[in-house]
N, C-alpha and C positions, 0 to 999 in steps of 0.2 A: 504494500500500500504506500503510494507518495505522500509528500509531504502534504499537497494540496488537499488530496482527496482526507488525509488525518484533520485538516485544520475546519473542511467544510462542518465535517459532525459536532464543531466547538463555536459555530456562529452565535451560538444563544448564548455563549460568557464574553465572545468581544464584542455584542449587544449590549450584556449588561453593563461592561467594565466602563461600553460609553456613556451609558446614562447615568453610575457611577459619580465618575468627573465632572458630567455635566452640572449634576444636579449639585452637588458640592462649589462647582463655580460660582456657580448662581445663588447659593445657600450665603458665601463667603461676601458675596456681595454688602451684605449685613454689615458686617462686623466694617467694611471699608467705607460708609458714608460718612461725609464731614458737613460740617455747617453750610459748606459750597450750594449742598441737594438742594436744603429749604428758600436760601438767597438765588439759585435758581430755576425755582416754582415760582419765587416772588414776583420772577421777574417776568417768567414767562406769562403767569397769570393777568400782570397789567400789560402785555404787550399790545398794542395800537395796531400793528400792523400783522403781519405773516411769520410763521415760526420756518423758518428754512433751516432744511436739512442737509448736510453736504458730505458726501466720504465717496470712496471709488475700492472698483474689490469688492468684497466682501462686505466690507463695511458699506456701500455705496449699498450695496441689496437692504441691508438691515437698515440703513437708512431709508428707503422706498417707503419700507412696513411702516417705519416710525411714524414717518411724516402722513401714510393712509391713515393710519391710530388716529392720529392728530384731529385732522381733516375730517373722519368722521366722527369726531369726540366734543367738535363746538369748538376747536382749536384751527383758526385755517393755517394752513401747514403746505409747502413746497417744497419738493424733492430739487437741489441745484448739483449738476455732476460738475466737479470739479472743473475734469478739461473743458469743459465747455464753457463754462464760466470765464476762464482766462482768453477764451476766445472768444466773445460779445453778452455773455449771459449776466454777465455782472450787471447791466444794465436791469435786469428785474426786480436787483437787492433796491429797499426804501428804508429809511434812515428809521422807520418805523417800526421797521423786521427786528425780530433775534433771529440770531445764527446759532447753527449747535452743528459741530463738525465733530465727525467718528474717524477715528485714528489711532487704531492701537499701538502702534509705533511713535506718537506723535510726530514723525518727521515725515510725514508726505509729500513730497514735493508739488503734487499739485495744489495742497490745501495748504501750504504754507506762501505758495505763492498770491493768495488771498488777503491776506493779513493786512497788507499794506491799510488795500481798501479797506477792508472791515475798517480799520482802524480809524481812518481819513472819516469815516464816515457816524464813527461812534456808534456803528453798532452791540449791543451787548452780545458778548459771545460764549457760549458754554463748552467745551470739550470732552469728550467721551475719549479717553486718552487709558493705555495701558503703564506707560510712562510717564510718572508723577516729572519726572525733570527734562522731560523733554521739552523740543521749543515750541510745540500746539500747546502745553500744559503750561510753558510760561510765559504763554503771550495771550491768554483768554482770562477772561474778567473770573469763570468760575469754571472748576476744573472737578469732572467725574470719575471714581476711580472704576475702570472696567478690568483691571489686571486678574488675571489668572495663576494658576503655582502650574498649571500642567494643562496641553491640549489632548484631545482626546483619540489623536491620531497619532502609531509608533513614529510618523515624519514630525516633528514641531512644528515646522512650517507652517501645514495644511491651519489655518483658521478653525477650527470648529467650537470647541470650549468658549473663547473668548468672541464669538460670534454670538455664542447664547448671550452672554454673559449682557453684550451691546444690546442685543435685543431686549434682556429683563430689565435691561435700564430704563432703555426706551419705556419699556409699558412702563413699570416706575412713576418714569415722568408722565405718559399720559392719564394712569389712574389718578395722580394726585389733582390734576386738573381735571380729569371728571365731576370728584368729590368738592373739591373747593369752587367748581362753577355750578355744583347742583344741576348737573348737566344728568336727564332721567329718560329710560326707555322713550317716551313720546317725544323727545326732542333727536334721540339717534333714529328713532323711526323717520323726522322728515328727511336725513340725509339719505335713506336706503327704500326709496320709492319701488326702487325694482327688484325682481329675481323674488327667490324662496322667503328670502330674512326682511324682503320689503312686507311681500304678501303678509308676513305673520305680524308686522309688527302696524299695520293700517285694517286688517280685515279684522273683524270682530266674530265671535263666535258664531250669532246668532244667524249671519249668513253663509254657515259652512254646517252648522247642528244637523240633525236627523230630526225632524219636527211629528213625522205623521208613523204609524204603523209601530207605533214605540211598544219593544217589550214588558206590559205591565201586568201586577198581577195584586191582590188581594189578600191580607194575612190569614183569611180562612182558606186561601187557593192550598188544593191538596198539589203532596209532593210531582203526583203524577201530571198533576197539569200544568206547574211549574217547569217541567221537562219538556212540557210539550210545548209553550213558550217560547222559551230558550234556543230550543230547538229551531223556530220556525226567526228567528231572528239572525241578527249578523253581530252580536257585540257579544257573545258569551255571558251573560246577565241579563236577570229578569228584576225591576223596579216596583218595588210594593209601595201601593198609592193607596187611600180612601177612597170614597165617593166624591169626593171634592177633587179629587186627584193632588191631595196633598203628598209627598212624600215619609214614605215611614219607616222605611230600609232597601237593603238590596242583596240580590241572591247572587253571587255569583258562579262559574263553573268549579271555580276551587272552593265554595262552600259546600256543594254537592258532593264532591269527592272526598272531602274533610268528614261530611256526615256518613258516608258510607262507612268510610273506617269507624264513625263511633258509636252506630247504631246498629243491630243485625239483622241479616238482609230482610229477617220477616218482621220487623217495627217499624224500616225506612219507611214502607210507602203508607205507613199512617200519620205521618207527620206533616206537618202543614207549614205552611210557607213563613208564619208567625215564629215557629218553631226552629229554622236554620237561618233569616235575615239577619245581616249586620246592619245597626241603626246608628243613624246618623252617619251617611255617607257622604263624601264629600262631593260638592257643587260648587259652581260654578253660576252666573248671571250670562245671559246672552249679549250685554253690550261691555263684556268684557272682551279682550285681544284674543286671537291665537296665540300670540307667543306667550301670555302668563297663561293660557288652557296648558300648553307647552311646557310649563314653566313646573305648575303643579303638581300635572300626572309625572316629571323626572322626580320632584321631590316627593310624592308621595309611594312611586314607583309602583305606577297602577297607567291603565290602558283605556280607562274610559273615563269619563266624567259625565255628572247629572248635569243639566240644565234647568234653573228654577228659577221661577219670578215670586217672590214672597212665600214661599217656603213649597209652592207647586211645581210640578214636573213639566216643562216646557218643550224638552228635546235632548238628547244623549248625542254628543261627540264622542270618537275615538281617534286615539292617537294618528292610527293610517290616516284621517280625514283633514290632520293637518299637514298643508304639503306649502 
């Protein structure tokens, strides 16, 4: 057997060993914040104009992310590459922008060749710099430590550790300004009008619900017709209502299966629907979102939700139904 073919069957430990490192870089991050973070949140929070982003490489990618964060977060934010910059782009900077340039090495020759302006221009400048003494980390108003002890590639070279590291930064900076702009789901919702995570965060439940044909049933309903219910629907649960169609519990396929095991086979089918619901199940309102319907059934880690207007049963969502 070759070496190759011995090292293929060991992929799931140099898997692990990188999320290992990774997560430790990231962890480490912690322990390396200085008074720089908060003076630049401060600054970025009052900024007037555009938060510009700048790095090439690597950095230049994680850069991209930051500045989308940004940009969809109530922060407007522009990605600027380097070379291009030094070849007419500088024209886009306004004395109004911050700058936050990613440079693990802080000597990039393309971002160092910026400085002048920056500087001419008094924009305030942050650094995401691996190198505390370097000359991006001594020529920026506030300087971030992204340094790493180890990348997570046998070459050093290859970027990858300290690519995370730039990227928790980033979010870093953009949660803190989430928070301190009070920036809430219905405000990231107007920036993402389109696609899947638009749909969810503008539609409301009430025009996506299953309104008609709903599976209900009655606490005197015997078990046998509980089944047949169930049966004849698509959500795996049957909804015990009143005459008012008030809600009063819910059957579902794993309370069926629950009661088999605790009842024997000749008592189950005396048992009445009263007799296996769980009460007080959780609902939902129809002029609620998708995405908090969304939001719910992860945290309650359940697949359907009731819909109810003043404590009656109006319609059943399921998870498949949010797309």
């Amino acid at each position: 057997m070759d070496e190759k073919t011995l090292l293929m069957g060991k992929t799931d430990n140099i898997a692990k060993k990188v999320f290992q490192i990774e997560s430790k870089a990231v962890a480490e991050l912690a322990d390396q914040l200085t008074p720089d973070f908060e003076n630049a949140i401060s600054c970025l929070l009052e900024c007037k104009g555009r938060i510009v982003i700048c790095g090439i490489g690597k950095s230049g990618l994680v850069g991209k992310k930051i500045a989308a964060t940004l940009a969809s977060t109530g922060s407007p934010s522009f990605f600027l590459h380097p070379s291009e910059a030094i070849h007419g782009d500088l024209g886009s900077l306004m004395s109004e922008d911050c700058f936050i340039s990613i440079s693990y090495s802080g000597e990039t020759d393309e971002i160092l060749q910026l400085l002048p302006y920056i500087q001419q221009l008094k924009i305030p400048h942050i650094a995401l710099v691996g190198n505390l003494n370097s000359t991006l980390a001594q020529n920026s108003d506030w300087t971030l430590n992204i340094g790493v002890k180890a990348e997570a590639s046998p070459i050093a070279l290859v970027p990858l550790a300290s690519s995370i590291a730039s990227m928790a930064m980033g979010d870093a900076i953009a949660t803190a300004l989430i928070i301190l702009k009070n920036f809430g789901e219905k405000d990231f919702a107007k920036n993402h009008p389109g696609g899947t995570l638009g749909k969810k965060l503008i539609t409301k439940v009430g025009a996506e619900m299953q309104k008609t044909n709903l599976p209900t049933a009655f606490k005197n309903t015997s078990v046998k017709d509980v089944l047949l219910v169930m049966s004849s629907g698509m959500y795996g649960m049957v909804v015990i209502v009143d005459q008012s169609n008030f809600i009063k519990g819910v059957i579902t396929d794993g309370d069926l299966r629950r009661a088999l095991n605790k009842y024997p086979s000749s008592s189950f089918f005396d048992l009445c629907a009263n007799d296996l619901m769980t009460k007080k199940p959780i609902t939902i309102e129809a002029d609620c979102l998708l995405w908090e319907a969304e939001q719910i059934m992860m945290k309650y880690k359940i697949t359907t939700l009731l819909i109810e207007k003043e404590g009656c049963l109006t319609g059943i969502i399921a998870k498949h139904q949010i797309k």
